[in-house]
C-alpha positions in Angstrom: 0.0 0.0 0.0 3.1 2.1 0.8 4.4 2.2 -3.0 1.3 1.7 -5.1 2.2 0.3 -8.9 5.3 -1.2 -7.1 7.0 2.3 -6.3 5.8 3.5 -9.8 4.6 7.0 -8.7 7.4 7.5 -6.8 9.8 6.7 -9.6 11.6 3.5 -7.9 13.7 1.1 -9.7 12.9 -2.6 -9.5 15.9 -3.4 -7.1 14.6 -0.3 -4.7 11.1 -1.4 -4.4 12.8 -4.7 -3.7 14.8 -3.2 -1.2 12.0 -1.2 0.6 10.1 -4.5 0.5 12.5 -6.7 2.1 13.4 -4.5 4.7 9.8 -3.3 5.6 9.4 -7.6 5.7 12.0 -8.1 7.8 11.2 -5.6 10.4 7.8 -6.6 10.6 9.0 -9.7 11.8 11.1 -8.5 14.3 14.7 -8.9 12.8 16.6 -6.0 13.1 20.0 -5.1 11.1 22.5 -2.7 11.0 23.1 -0.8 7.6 26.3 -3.2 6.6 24.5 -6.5 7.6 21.2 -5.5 5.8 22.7 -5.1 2.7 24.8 -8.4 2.7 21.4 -10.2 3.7 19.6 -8.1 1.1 21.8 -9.0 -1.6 21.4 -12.4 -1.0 17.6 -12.2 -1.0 17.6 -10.3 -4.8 20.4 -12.8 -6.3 18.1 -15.4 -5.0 15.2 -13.7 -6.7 17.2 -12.9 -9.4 17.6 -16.5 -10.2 16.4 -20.0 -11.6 16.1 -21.1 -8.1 13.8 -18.5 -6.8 10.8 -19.7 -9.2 8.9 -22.4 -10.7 7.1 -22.9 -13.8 4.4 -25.0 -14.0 4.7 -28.2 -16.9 1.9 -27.1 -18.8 2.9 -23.5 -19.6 6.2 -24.2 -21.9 3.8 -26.4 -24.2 1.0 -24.1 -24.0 3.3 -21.2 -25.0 5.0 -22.5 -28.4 1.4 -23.4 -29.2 -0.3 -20.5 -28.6 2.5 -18.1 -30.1 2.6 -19.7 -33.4 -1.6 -19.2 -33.6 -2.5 -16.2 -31.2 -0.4 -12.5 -30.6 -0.1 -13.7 -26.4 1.1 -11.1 -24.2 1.6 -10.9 -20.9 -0.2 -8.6 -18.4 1.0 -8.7 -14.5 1.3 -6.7 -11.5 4.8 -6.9 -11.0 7.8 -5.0 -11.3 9.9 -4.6 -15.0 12.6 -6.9 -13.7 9.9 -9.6 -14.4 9.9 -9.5 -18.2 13.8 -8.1 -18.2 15.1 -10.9 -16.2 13.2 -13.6 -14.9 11.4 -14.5 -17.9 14.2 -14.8 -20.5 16.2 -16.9 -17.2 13.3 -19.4 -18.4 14.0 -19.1 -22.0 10.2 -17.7 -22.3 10.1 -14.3 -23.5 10.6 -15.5 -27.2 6.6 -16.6 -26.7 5.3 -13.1 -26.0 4.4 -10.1 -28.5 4.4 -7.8 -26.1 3.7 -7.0 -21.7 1.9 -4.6 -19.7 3.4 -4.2 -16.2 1.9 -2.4 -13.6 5.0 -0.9 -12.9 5.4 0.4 -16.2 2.3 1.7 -16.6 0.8 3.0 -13.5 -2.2 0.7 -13.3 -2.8 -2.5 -11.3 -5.2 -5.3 -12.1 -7.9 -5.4 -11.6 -8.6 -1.5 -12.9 -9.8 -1.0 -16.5 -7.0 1.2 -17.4 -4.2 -1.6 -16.8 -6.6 -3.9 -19.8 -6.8 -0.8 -21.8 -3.4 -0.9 -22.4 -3.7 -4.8 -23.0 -5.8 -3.4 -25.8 -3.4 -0.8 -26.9 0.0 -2.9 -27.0 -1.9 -5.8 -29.3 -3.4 -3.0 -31.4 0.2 -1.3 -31.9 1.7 -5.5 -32.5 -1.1 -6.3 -35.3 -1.3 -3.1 -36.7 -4.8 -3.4 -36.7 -7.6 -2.7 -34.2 -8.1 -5.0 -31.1 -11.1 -4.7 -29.2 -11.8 -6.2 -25.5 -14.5 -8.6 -27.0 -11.3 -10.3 -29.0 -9.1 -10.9 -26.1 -8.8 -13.8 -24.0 -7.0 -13.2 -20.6 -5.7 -16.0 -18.6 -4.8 -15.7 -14.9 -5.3 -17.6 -11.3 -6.7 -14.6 -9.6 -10.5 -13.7 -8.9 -10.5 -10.4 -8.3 -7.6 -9.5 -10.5 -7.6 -11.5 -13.3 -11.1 -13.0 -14.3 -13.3 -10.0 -12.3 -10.9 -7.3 -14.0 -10.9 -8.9 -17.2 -14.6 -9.3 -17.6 -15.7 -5.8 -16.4 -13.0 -4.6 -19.1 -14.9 -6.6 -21.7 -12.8 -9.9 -22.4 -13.1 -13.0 -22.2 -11.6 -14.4 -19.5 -10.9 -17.7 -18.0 -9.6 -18.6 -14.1 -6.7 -20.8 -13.9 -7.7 -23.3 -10.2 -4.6 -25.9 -10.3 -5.9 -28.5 -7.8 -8.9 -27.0 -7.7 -7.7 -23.6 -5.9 -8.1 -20.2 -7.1 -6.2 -17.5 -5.7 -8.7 -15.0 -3.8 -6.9 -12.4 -2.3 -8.8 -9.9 0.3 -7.3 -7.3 0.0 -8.2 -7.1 -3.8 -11.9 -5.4 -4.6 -13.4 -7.4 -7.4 -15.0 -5.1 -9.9 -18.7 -5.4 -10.8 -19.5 -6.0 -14.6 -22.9 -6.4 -16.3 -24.2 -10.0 -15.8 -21.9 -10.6 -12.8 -23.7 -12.1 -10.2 -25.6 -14.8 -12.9 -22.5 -15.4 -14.9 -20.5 -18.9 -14.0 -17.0 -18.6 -13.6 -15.4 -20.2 -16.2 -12.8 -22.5 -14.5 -10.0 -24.7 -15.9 -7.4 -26.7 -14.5 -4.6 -26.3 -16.6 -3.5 -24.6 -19.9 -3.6 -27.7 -21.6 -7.7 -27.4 -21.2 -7.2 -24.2 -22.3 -5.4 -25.5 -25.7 -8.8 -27.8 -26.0 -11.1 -25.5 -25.9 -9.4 -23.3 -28.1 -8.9 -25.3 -31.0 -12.6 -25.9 -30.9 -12.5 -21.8 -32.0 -11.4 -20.0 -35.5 -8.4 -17.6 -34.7 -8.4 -14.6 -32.3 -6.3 -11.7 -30.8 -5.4 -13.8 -27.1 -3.5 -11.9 -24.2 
């Protein structure tokens, strides 16, 4: 709540909204270091982060991407910080798979707000060259409020990713209200290879 956007407004860099982050964490669990000894342990926390080890992709998304790319313009969409797309994601050898991202630290605007799928709309616009209108996207995500809630009141399609079963609901996230809402199913899937099913069942579209 401190640094909305990930420090956006207040013009941080990735590694200093990681470093207000993991401090602010530390002290609020009671471990207090001096300047010298904070920045060791620090360091160790963002190499971590900064690495293979710090993260885990899920078996279904490598396939999922080098299918989808070749058909659909996929981009990514996240509320995350630019070091996302500018390290982590090439670490994986997955950035190849997307036309373009929209990063909430980039752009001002978190999910679930309209603005941050406005620019979904923009970026795919700019990569076709052609018009892209909300009713042509599909967004993909594992979040509620965020992801399928903010999707749908933006005016895509939208589709919640439950692995095991279990969506991510996060309280502190206000799921907007869109027409339809409280009679619409929520259209659940289990992986992205039911994803892949479904869509070849479908002619071509603009996917994000």
């Amino acid at each position: 709540e401190r640094w909305p956007c990930f420090g956006h407004a207040a013009g941080l860099s990735s590694r200093e909204w990681w470093l207000h982050t993991v401090r602010a964490a530390f002290s609020g669990a009671g471990a207090q270091y001096g300047d010298a000894e904070f920045a060791r342990v620090f360091r160790s926390v963002y190499q971590y982060f900064g690495s293979l080890d710090g993260y885990k992709v899920f078996d279904d998304v490598r396939p999922f991407l080098e299918w989808a790319s070749g058909r659909y313009c996929v981009g990514l969409v996240s509320n995350n910080v630019d070091r996302l797309v500018d390290n982590t994601i090439p670490l994986f050898g997955l950035h190849d798979h997307f036309k373009f991202y929209v990063i909430s630290h980039e752009v001002g605007f978190e999910k679930p707000s309209r603005e941050i799928f406005g620019k979904v709309c923009e970026e795919a616009t700019a990569v076709l060259g052609e018009p892209v209108s909300p009713e042509e996207i599909l967004h993909l995500g594992d979040n509620f409020a965020a992801d399928y809630c903010g999707a749908r009141a933006a005016g895509m399609a939208a589709a919640l990713v439950s692995r095991e079963g279990v969506a991510q609901y996060q309280t502190w996230l206000d799921a907007p209200d869109f027409e339809g809402k409280a009679e619409e199913e929520v259209h659940q899937v289990a992986s992205l290879s039911d994803v892949r099913a479904a869509l070849e069942l479908l002619p071509p579209c603009a996917a994000a």
